[in-house]
HTML snippet that shows the backbone in 3Dmol.js (N, CA, C, O; Angstrom):
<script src="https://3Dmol.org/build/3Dmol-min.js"></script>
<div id="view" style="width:600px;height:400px;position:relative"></div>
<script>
const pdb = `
ATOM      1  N   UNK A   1     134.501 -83.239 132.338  1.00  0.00           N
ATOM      2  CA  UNK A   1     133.312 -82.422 132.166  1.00  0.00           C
ATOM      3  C   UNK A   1     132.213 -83.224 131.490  1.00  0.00           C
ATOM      4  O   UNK A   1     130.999 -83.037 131.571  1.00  0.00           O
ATOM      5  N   UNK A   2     132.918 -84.217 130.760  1.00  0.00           N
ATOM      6  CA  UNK A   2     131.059 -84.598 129.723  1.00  0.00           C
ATOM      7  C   UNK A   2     132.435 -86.064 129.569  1.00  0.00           C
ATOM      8  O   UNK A   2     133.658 -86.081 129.709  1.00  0.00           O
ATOM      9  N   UNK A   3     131.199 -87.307 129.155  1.00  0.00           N
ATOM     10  CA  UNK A   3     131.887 -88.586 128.344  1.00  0.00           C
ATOM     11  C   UNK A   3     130.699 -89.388 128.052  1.00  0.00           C
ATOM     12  O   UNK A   3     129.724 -89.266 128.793  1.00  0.00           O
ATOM     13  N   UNK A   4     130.664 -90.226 127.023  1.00  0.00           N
ATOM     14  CA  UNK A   4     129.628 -90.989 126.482  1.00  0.00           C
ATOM     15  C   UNK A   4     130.779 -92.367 126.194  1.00  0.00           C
ATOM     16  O   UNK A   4     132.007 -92.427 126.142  1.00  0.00           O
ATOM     17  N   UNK A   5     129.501 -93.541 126.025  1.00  0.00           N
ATOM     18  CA  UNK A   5     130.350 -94.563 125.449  1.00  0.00           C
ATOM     19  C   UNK A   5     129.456 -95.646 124.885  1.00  0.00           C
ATOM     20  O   UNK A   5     128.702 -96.237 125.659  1.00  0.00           O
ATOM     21  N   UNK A   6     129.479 -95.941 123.645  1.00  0.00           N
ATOM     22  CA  UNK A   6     129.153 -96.497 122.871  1.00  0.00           C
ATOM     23  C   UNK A   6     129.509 -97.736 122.124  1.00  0.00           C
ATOM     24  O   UNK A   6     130.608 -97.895 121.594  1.00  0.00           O
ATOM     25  N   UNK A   7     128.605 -98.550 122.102  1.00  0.00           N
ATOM     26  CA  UNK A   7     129.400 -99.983 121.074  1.00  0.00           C
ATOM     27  C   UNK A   7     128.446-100.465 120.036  1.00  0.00           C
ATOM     28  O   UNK A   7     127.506 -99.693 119.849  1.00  0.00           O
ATOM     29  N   UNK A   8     128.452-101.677 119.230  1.00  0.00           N
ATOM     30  CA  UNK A   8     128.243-101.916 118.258  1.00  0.00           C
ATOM     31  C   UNK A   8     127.559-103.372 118.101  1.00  0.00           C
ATOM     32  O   UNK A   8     127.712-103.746 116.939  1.00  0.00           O
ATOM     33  N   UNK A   9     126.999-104.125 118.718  1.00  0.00           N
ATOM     34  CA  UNK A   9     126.724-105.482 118.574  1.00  0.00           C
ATOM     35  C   UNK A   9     126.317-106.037 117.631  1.00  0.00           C
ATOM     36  O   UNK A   9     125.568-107.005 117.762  1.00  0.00           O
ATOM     37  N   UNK A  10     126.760-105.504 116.225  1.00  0.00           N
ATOM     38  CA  UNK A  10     126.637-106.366 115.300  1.00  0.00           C
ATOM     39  C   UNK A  10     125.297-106.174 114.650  1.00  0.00           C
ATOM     40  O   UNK A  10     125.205-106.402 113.443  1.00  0.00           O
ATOM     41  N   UNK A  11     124.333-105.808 115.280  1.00  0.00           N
ATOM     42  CA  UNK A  11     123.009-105.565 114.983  1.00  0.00           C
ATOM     43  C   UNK A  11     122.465-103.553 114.423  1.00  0.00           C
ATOM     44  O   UNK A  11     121.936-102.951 113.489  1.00  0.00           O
ATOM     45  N   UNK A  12     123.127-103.281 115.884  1.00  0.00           N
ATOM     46  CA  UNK A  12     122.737-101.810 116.622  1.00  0.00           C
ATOM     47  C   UNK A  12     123.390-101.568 116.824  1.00  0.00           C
ATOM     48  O   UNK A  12     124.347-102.313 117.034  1.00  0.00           O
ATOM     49  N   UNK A  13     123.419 -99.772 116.975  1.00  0.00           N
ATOM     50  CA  UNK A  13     124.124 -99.220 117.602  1.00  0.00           C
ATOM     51  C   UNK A  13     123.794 -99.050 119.334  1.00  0.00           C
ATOM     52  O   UNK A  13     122.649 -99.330 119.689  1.00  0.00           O
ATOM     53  N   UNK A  14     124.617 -98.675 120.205  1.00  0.00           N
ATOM     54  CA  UNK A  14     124.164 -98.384 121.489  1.00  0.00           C
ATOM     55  C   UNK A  14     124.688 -97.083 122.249  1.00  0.00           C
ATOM     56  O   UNK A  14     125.802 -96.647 121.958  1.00  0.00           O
ATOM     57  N   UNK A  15     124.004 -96.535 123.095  1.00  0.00           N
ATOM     58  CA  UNK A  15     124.969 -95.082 123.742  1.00  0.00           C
ATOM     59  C   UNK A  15     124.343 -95.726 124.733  1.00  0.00           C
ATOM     60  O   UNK A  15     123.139 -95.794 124.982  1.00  0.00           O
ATOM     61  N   UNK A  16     125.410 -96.265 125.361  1.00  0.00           N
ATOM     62  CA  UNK A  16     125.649 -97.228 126.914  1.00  0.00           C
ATOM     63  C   UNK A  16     125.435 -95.872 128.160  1.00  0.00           C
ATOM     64  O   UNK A  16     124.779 -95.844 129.202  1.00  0.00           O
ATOM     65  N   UNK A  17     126.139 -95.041 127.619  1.00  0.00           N
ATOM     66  CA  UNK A  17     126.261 -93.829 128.917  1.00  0.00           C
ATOM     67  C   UNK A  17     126.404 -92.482 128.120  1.00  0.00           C
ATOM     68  O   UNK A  17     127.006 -92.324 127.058  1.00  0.00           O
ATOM     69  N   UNK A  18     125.639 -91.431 128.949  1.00  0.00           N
ATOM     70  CA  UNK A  18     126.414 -89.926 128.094  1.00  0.00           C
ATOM     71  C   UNK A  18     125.853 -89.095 130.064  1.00  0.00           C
ATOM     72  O   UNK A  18     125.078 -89.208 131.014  1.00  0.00           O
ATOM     73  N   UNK A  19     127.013 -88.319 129.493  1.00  0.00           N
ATOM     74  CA  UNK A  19     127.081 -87.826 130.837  1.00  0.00           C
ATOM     75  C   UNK A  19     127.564 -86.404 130.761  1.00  0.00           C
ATOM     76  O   UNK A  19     128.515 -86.210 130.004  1.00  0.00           O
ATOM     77  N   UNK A  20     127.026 -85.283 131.475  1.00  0.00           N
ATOM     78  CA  UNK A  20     127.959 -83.735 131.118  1.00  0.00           C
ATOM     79  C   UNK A  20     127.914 -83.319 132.416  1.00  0.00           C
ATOM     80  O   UNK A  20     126.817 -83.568 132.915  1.00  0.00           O
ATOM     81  N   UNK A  21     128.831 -82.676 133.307  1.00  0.00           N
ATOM     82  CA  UNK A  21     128.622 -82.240 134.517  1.00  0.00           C
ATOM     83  C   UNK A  21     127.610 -81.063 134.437  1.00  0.00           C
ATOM     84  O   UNK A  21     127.305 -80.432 133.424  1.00  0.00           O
ATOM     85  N   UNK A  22     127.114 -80.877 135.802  1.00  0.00           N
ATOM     86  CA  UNK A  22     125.637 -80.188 136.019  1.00  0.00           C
ATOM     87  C   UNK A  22     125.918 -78.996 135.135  1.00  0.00           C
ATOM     88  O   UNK A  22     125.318 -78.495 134.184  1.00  0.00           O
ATOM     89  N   UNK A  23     127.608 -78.570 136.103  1.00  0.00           N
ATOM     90  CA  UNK A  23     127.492 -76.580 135.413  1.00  0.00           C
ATOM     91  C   UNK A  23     128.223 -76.459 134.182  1.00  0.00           C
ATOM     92  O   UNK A  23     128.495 -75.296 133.881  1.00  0.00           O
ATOM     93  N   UNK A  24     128.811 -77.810 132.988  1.00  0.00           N
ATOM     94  CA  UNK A  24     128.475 -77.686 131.843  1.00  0.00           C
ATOM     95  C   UNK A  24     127.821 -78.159 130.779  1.00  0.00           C
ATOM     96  O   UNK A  24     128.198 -78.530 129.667  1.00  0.00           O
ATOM     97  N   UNK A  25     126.509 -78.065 131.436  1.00  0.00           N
ATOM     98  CA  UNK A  25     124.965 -78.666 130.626  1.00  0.00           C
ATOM     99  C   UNK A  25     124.620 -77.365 129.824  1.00  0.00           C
ATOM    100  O   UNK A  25     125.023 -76.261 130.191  1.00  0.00           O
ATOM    101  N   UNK A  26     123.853 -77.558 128.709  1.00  0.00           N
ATOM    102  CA  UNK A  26     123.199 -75.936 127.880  1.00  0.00           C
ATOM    103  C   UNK A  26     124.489 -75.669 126.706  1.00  0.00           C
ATOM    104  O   UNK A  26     124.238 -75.219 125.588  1.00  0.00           O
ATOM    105  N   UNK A  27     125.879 -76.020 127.157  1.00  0.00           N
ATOM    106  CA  UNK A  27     126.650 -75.276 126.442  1.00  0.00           C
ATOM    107  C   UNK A  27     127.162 -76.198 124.980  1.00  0.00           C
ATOM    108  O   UNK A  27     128.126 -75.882 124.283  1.00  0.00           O
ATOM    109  N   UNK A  28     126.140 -77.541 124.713  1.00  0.00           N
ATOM    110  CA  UNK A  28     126.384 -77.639 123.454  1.00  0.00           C
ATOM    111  C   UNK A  28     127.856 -79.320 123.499  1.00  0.00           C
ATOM    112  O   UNK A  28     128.518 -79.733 122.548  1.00  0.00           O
ATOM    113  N   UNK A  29     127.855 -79.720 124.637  1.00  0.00           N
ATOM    114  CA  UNK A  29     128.694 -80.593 124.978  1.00  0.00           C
ATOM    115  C   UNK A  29     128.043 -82.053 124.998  1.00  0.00           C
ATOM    116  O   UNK A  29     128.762 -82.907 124.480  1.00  0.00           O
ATOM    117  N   UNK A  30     126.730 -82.532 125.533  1.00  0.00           N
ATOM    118  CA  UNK A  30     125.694 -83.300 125.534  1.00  0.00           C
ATOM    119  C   UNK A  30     126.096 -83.531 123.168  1.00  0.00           C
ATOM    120  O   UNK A  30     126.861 -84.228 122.502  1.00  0.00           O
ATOM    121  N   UNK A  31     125.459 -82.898 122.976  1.00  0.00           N
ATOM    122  CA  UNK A  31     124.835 -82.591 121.454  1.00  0.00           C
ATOM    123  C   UNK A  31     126.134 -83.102 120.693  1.00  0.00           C
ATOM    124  O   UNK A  31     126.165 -83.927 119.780  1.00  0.00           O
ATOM    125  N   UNK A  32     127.290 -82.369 121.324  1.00  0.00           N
ATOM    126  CA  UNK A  32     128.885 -82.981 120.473  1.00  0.00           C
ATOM    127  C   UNK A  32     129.387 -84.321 120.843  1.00  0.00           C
ATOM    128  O   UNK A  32     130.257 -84.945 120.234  1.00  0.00           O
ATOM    129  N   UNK A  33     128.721 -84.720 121.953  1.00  0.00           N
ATOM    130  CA  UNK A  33     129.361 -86.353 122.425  1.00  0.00           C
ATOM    131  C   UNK A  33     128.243 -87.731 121.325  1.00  0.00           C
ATOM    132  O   UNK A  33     128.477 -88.820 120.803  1.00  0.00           O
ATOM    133  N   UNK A  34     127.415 -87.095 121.416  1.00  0.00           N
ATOM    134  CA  UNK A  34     126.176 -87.489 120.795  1.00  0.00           C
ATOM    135  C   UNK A  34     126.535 -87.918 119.455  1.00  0.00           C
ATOM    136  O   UNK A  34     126.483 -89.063 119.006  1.00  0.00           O
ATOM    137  N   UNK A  35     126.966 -86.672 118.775  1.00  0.00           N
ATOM    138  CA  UNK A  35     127.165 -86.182 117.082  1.00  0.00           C
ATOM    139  C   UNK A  35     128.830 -87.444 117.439  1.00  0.00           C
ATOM    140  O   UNK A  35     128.566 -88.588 117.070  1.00  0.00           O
ATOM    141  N   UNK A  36     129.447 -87.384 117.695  1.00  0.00           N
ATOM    142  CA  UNK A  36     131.041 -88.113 117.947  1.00  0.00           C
ATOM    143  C   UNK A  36     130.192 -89.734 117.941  1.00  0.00           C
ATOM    144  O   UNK A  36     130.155 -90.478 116.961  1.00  0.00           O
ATOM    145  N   UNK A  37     129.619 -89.989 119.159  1.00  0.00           N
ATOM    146  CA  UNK A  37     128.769 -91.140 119.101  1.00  0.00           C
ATOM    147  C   UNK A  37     128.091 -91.791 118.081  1.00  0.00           C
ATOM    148  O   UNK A  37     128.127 -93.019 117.996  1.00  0.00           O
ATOM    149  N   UNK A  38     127.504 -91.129 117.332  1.00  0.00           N
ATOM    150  CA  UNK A  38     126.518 -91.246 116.098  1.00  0.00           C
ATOM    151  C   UNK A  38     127.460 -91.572 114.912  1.00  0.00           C
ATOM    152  O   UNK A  38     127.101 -92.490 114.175  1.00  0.00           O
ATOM    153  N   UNK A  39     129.023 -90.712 114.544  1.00  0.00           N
ATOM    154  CA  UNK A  39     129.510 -91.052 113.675  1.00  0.00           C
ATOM    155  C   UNK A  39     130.738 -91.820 113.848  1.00  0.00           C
ATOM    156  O   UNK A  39     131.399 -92.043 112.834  1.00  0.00           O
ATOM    157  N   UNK A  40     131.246 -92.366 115.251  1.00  0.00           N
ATOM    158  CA  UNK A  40     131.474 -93.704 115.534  1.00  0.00           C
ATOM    159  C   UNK A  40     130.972 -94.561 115.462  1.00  0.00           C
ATOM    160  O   UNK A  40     131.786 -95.478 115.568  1.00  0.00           O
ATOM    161  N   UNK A  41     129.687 -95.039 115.285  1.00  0.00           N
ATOM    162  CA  UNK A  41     128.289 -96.236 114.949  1.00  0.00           C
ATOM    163  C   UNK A  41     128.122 -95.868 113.625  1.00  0.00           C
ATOM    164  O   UNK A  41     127.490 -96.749 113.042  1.00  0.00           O
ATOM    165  N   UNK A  42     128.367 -95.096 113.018  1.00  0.00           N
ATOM    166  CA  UNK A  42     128.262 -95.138 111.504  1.00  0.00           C
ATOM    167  C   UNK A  42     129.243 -95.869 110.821  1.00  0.00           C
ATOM    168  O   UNK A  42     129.026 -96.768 110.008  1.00  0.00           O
ATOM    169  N   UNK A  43     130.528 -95.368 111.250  1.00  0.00           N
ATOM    170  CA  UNK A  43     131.796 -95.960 110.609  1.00  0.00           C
ATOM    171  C   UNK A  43     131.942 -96.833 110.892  1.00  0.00           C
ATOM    172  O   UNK A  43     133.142 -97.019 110.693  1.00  0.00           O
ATOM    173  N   UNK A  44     131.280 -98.203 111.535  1.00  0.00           N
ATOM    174  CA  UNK A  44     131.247 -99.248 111.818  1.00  0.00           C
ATOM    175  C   UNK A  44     129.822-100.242 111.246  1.00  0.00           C
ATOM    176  O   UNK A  44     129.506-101.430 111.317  1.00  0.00           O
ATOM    177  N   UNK A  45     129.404 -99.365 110.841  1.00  0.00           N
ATOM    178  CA  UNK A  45     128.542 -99.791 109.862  1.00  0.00           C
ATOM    179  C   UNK A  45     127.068-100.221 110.896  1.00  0.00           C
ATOM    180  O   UNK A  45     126.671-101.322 110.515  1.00  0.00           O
ATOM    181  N   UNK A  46     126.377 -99.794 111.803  1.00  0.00           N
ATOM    182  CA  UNK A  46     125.572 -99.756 112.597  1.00  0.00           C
ATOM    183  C   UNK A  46     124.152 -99.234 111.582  1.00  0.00           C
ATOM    184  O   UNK A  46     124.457 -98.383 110.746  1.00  0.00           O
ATOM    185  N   UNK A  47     123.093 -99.541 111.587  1.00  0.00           N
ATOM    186  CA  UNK A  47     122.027 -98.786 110.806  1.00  0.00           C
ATOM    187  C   UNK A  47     121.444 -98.115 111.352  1.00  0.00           C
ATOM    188  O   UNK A  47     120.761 -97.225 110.845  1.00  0.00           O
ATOM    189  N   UNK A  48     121.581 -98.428 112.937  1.00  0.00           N
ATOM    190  CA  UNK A  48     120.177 -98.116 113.863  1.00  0.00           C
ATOM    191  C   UNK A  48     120.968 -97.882 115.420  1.00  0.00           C
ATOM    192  O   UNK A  48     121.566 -98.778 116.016  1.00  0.00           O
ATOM    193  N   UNK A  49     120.822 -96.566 115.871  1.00  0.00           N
ATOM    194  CA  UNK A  49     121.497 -96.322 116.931  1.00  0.00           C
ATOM    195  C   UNK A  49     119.857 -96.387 118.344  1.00  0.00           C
ATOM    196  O   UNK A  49     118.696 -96.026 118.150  1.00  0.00           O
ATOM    197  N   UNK A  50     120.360 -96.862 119.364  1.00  0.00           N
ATOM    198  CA  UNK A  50     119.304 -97.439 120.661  1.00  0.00           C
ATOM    199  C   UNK A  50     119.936 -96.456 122.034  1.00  0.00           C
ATOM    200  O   UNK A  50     121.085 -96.014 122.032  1.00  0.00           O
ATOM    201  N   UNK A  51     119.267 -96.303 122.799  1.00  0.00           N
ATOM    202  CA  UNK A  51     120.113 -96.307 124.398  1.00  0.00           C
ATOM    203  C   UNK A  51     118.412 -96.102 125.216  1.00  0.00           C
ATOM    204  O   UNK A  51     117.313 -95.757 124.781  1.00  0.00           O
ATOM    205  N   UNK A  52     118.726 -96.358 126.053  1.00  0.00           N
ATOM    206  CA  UNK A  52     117.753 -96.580 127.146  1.00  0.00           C
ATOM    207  C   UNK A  52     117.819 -95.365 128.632  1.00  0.00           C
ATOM    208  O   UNK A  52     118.862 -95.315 129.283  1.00  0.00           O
ATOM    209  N   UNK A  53     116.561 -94.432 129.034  1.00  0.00           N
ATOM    210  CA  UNK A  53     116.402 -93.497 129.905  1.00  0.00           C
ATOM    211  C   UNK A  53     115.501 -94.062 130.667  1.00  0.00           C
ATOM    212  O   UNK A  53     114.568 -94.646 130.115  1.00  0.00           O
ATOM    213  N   UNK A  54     115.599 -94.002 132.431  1.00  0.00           N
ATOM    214  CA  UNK A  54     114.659 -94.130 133.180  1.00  0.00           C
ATOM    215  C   UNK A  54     112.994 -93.115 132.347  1.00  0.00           C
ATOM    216  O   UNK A  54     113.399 -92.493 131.365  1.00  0.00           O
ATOM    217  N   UNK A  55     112.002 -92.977 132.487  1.00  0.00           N
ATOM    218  CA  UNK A  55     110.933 -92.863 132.516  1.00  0.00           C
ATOM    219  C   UNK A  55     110.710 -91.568 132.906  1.00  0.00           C
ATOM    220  O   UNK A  55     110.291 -90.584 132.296  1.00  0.00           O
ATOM    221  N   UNK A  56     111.195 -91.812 134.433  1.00  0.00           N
ATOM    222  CA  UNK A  56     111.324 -90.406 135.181  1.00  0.00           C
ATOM    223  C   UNK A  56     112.285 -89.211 135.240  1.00  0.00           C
ATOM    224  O   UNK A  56     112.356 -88.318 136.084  1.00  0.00           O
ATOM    225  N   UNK A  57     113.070 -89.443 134.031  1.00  0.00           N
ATOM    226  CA  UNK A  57     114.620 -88.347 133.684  1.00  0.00           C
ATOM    227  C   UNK A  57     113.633 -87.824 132.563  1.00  0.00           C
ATOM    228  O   UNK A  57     113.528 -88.152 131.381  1.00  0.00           O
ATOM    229  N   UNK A  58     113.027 -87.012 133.235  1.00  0.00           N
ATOM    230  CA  UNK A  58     112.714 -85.876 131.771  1.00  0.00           C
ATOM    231  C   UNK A  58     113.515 -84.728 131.176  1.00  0.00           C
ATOM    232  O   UNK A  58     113.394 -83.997 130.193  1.00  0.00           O
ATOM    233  N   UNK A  59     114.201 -84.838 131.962  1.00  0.00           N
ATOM    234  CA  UNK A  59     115.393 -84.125 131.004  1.00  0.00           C
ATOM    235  C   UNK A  59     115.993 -84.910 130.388  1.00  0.00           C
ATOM    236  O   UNK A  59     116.082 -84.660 129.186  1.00  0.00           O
ATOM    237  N   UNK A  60     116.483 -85.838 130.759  1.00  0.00           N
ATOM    238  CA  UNK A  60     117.164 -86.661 129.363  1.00  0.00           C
ATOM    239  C   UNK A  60     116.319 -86.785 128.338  1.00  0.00           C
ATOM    240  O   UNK A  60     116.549 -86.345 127.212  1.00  0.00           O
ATOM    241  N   UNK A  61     115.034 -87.548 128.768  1.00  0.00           N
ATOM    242  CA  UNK A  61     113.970 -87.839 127.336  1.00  0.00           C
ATOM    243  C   UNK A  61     114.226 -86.436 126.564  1.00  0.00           C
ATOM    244  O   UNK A  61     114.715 -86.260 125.449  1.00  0.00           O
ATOM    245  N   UNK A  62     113.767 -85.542 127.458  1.00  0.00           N
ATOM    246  CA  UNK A  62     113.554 -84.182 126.457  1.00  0.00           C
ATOM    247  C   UNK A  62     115.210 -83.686 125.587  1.00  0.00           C
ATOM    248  O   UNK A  62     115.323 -82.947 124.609  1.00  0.00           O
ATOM    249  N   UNK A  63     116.282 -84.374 126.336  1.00  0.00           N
ATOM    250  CA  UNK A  63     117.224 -83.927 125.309  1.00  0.00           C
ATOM    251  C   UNK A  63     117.533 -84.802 124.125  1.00  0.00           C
ATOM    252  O   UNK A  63     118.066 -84.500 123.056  1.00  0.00           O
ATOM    253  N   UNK A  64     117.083 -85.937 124.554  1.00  0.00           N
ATOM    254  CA  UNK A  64     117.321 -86.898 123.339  1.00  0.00           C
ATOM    255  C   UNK A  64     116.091 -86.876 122.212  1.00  0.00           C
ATOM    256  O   UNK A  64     116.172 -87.124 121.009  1.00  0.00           O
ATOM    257  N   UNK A  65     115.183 -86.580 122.826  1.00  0.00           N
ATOM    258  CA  UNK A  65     114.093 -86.365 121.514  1.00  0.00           C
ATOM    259  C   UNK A  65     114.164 -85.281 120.596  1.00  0.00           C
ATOM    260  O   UNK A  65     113.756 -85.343 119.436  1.00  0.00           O
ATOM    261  N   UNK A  66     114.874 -83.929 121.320  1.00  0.00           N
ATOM    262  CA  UNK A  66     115.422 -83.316 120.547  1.00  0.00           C
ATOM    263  C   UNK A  66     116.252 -83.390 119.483  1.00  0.00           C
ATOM    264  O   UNK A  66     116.102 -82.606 118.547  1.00  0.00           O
ATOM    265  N   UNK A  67     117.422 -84.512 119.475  1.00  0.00           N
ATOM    266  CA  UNK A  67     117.977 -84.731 118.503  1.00  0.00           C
ATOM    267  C   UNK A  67     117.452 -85.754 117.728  1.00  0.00           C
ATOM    268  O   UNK A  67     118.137 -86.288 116.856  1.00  0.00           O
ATOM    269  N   UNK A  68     115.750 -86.244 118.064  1.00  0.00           N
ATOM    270  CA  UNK A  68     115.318 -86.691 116.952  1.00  0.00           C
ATOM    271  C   UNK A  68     115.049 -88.391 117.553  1.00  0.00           C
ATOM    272  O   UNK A  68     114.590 -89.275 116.829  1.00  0.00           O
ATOM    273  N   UNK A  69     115.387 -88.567 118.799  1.00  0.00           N
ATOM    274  CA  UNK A  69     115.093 -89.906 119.114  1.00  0.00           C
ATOM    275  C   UNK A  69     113.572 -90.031 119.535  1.00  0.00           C
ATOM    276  O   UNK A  69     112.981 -89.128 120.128  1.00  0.00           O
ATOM    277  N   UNK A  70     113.053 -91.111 119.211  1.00  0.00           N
ATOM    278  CA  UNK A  70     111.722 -91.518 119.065  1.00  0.00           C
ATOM    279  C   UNK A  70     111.647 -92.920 120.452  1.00  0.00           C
ATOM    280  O   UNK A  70     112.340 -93.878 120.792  1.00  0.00           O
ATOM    281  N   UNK A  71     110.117 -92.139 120.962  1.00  0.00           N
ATOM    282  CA  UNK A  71     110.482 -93.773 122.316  1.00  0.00           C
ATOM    283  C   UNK A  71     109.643 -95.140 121.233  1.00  0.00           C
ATOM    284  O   UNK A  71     108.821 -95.074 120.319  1.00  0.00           O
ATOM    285  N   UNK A  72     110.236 -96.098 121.798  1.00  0.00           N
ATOM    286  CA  UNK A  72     109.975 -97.527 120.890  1.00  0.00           C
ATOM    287  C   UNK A  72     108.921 -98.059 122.168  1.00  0.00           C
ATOM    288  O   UNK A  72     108.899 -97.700 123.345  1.00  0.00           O
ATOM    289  N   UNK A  73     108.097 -99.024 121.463  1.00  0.00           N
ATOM    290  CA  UNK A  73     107.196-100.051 122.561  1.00  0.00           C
ATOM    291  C   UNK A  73     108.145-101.529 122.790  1.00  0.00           C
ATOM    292  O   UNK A  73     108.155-102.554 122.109  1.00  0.00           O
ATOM    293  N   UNK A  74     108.773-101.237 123.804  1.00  0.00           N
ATOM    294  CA  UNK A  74     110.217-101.986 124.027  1.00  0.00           C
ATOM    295  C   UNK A  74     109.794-102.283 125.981  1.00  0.00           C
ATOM    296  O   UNK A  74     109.566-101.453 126.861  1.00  0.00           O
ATOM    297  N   UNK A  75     109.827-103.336 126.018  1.00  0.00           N
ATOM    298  CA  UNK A  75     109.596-104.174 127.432  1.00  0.00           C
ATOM    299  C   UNK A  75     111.329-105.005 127.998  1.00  0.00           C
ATOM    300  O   UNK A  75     111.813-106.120 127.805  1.00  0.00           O
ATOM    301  N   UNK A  76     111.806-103.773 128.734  1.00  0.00           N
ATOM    302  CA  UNK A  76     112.681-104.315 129.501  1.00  0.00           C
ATOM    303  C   UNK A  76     112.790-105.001 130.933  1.00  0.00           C
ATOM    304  O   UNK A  76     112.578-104.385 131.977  1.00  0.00           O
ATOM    305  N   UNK A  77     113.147-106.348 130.867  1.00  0.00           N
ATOM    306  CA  UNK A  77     113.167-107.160 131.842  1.00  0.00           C
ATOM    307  C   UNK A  77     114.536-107.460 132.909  1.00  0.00           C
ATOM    308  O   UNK A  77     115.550-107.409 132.213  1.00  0.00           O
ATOM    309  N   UNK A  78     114.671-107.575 133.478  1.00  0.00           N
ATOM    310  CA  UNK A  78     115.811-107.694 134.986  1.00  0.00           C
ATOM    311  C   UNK A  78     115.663-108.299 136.394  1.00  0.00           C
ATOM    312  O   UNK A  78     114.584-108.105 136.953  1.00  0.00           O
ATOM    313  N   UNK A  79     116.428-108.872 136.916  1.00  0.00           N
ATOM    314  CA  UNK A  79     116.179-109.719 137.946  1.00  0.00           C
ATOM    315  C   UNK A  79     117.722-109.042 138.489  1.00  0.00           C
ATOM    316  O   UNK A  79     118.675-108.659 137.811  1.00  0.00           O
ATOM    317  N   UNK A  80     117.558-109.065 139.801  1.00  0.00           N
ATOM    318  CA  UNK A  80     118.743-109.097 140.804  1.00  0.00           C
ATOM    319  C   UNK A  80     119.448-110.545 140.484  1.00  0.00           C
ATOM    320  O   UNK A  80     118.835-111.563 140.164  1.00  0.00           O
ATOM    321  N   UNK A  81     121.031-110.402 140.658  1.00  0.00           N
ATOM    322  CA  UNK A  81     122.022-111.316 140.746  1.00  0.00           C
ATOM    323  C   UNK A  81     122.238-112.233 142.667  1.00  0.00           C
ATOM    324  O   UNK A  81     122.663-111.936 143.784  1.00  0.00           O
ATOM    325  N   UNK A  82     121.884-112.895 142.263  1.00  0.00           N
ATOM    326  CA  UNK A  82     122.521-113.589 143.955  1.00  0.00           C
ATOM    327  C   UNK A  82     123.743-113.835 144.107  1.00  0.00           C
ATOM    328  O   UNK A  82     124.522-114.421 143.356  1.00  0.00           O
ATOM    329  N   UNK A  83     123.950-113.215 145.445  1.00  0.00           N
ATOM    330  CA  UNK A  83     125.331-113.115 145.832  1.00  0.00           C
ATOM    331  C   UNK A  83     126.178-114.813 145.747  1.00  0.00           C
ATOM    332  O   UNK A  83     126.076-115.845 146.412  1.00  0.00           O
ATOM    333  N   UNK A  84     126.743-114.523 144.934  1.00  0.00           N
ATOM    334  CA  UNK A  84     128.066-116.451 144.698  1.00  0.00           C
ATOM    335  C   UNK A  84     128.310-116.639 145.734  1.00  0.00           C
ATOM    336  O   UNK A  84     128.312-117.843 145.993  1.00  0.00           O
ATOM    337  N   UNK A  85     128.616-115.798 146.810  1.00  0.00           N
ATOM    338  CA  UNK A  85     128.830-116.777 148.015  1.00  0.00           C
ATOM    339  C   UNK A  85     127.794-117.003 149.152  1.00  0.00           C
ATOM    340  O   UNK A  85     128.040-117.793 150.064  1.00  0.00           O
TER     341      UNK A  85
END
`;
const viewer = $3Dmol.createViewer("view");
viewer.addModel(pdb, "pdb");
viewer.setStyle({}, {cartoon: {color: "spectrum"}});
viewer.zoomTo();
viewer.render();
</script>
């Protein structure tokens, strides 16, 4: 129904993925993977928790700002991999 996953690089915290299926969104499952997330990066001694939303997921923005996340002036860069063979 819902899973998040999170790590620690020494610097930051990160929420790599959070995910809740469509028909159990609203019920408070998003918010508990989050809160689990947040105090797994604590107990590891993290100061500063990060994760990254397309632009165009306004529902995500809007659920994560809810719990207080702020957007940063942060320039992410990427290039396609060429195929090794």
């Amino acid at each position: 129904v819902g899973s998040a996953i999170a790590g620690f690089d020494g610097h930051r915290g990160w929420v790599y993925y959070l995910a809740v299926s469509p028909d159990a969104r609203r019920g408070g499952l998003g918010r508990a993977l989050m809160a689990a997330a947040e105090d797994w990066l604590r107990e590891r001694g993290a100061p500063k928790i990060q994760l990254m939303v397309r632009g165009s997921n306004a529902d995500a923005l809007g659920f994560y700002e809810a719990l207080g996340f702020e957007r940063q002036d942060v320039v992410v860069l990427g290039r396609f991999l060429r195929d090794a063979g």
